[in-house]
Kinemage of the C-alpha trace (Angstrom):
@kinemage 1
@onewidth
@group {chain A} dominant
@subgroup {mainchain}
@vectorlist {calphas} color= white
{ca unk a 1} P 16.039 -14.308 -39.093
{ca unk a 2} L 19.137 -15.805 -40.698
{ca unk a 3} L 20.963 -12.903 -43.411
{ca unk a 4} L 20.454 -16.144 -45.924
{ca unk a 5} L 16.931 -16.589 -45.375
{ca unk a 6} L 15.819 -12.908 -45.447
{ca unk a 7} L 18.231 -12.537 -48.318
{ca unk a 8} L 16.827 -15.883 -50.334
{ca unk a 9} L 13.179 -15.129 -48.893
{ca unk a 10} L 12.791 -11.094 -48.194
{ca unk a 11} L 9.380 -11.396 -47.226
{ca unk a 12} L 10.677 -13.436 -43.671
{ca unk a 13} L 12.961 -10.829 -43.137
{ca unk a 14} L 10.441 -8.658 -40.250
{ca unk a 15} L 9.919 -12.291 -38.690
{ca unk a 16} L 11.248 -13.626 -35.890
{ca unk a 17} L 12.046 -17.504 -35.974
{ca unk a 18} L 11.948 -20.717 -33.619
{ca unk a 19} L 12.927 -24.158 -34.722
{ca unk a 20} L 11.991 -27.263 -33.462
{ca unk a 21} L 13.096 -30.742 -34.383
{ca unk a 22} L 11.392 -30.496 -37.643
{ca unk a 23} L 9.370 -27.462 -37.515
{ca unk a 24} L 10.370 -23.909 -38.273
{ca unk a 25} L 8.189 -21.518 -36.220
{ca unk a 26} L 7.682 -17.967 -38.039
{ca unk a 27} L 6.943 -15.454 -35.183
{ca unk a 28} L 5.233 -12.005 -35.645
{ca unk a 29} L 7.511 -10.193 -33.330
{ca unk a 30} L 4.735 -7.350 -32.832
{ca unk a 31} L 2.697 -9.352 -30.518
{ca unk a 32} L 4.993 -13.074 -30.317
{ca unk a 33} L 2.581 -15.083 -32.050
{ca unk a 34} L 3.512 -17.449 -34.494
{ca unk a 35} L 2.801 -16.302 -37.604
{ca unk a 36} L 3.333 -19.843 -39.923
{ca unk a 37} L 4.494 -23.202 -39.084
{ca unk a 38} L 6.820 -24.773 -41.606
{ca unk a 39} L 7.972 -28.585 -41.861
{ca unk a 40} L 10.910 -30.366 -43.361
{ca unk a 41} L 10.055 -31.743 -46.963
């Protein structure tokens, strides 16, 4: 995850991330699924 993000947002900080062209993909990097799905306001 990004140092701002996991600074801004601590509780993303374990996550792994994937973005799309407007989705941010939160993955669980335990077992690689994604964990939450977030769009662009």
């Amino acid at each position: 995850m990004p140092r701002k993000a996991a600074r801004d947002v601590p509780a993303v900080s374990p996550y792994r991330y994937a973005m799309t062209q407007d989705k941010l993909l939160l993955v669980n990097p335990s077992d690689n699924r994604i964990a939450n799905v977030l769009s662009k306001p």
